[in-house]
C-alpha positions in Angstrom: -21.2 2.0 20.3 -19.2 4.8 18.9 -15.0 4.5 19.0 -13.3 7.5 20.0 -10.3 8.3 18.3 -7.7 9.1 21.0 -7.0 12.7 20.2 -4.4 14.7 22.7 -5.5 17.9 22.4 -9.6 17.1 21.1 -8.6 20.0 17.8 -9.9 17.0 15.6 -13.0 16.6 13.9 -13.3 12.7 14.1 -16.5 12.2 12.4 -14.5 14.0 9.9 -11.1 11.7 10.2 -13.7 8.5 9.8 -15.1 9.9 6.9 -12.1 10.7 5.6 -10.3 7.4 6.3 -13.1 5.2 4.7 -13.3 7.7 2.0 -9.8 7.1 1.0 -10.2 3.4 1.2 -12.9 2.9 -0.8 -11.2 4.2 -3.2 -8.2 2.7 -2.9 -10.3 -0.7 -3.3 -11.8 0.7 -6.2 -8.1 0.6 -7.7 -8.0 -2.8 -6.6 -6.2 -2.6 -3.0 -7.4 -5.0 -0.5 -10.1 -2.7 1.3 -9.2 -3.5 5.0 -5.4 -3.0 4.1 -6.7 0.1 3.1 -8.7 0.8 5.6 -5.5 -0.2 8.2 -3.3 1.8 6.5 -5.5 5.5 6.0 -6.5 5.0 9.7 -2.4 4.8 10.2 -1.7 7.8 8.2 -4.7 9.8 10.0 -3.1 9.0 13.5 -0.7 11.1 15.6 0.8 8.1 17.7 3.8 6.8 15.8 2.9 3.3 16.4 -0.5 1.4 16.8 -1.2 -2.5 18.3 -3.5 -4.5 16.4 -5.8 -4.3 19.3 -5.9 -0.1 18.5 -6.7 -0.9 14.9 -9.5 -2.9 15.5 -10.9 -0.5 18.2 -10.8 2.8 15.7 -12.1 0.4 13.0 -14.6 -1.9 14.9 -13.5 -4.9 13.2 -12.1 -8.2 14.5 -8.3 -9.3 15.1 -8.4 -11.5 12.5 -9.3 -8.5 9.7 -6.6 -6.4 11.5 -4.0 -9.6 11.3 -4.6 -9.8 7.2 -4.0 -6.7 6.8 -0.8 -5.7 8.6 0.6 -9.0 7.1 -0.4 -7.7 3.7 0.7 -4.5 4.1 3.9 -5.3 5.7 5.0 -7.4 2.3 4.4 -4.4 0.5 6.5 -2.5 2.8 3.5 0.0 3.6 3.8 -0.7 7.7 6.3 -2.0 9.5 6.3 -4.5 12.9 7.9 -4.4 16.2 7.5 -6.4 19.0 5.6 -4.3 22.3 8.5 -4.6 25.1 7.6 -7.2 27.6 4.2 -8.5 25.9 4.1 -10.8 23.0 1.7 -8.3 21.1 3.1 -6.5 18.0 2.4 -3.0 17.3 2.9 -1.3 13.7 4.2 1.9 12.1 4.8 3.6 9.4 7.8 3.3 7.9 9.2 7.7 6.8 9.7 6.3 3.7 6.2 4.6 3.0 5.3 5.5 -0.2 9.1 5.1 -1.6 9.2 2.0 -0.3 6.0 1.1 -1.9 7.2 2.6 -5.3 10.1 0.2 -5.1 8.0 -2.6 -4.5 5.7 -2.2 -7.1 8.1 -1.4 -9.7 9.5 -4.6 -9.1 6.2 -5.8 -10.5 6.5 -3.8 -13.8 9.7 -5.6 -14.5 8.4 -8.8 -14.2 5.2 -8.0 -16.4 8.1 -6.7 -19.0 9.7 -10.1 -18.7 6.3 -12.1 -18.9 5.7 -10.4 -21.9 8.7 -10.5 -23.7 8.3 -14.5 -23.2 4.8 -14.7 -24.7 5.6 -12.6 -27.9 7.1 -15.5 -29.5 4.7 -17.7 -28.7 2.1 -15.8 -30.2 3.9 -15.5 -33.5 5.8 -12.7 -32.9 5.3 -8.8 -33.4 3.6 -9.5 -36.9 0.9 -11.0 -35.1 -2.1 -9.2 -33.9 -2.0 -11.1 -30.5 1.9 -10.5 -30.8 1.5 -7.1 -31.4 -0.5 -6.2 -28.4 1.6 -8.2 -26.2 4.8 -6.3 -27.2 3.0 -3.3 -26.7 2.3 -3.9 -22.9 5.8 -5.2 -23.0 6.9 -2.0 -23.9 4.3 0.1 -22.0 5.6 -1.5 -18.6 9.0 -1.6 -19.7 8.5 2.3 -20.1 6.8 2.4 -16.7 9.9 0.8 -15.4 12.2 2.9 -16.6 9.8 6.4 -15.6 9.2 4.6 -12.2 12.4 4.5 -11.1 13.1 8.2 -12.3 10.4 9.4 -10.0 11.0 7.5 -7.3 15.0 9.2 -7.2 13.7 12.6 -7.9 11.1 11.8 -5.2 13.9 10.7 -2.5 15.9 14.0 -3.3 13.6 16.1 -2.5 12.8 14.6 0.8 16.9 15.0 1.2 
């Protein structure tokens, strides 16, 4: 049986917004993104309510609670989606936070600075920079401690505009 996306006004194409929606998440998964996280979170993006149950999710997705639940929890640590409890019910429902993507941009800079760390500790151990093993490991050192650095630049320019 084929879900219907609940659409107000019926303008969209939703053939088009499922295509679109697992488009986008296989590639996301192709970078390496959990694919139902990215599943959950395109089909967030592509809808007009603000918020969305877990019980919606599954619906637009025809998957199981359980897929939904792993999902939402994984993007919720990454600070991707956001959960509040349904007045009166002890569901949850889930929304993008306006800041999404600068949110996630904090988060995963975080991660560059801890690679840059990681690294700076295995340099030594390796024999130093004069090493070739050494050598390559400062270089990713350096590469993410670039990243860093750019990272954090882009993600201020990227608030101000917004402003």
């Amino acid at each position: 049986m084929e879900r219907e996306w609940r659409v107000p006004d019926g303008a969209r194409d939703n053939d088009g917004v499922r295509r679109f929606v697992e488009h986008m998440a296989l590639v996301w998964a192709d970078w390496g993104f959990p694919r139902m996280a990215a599943r959950v979170l395109m089909t967030m993006m592509a809808a007009d309510e603000k918020v969305l149950t877990a019980a919606e999710l599954g619906e637009r997705l025809e998957v199981s609670p359980a897929a939904i639940s792993g999902a939402v929890r994984y993007l919720t640590q990454i600070g991707m989606v956001q959960r509040e409890p349904v007045p009166g019910s002890r569901r949850d429902s889930y929304r993008l936070p306006d800041d999404a993507w600068y949110q996630a941009g904090v988060v995963k800079g975080g991660l560059f600075k801890i690679l840059v760390d990681i690294a700076a500790e295995g340099v030594p151990a390796l024999g130093g920079e004069g090493s070739p093993s050494g050598a390559r490991i400062a270089e990713m050192r350096d590469f993410f401690a670039f990243m860093q650095a750019e990272m954090t630049t882009m993600i201020e320019k990227w608030h101000e505009t917004r402003r």
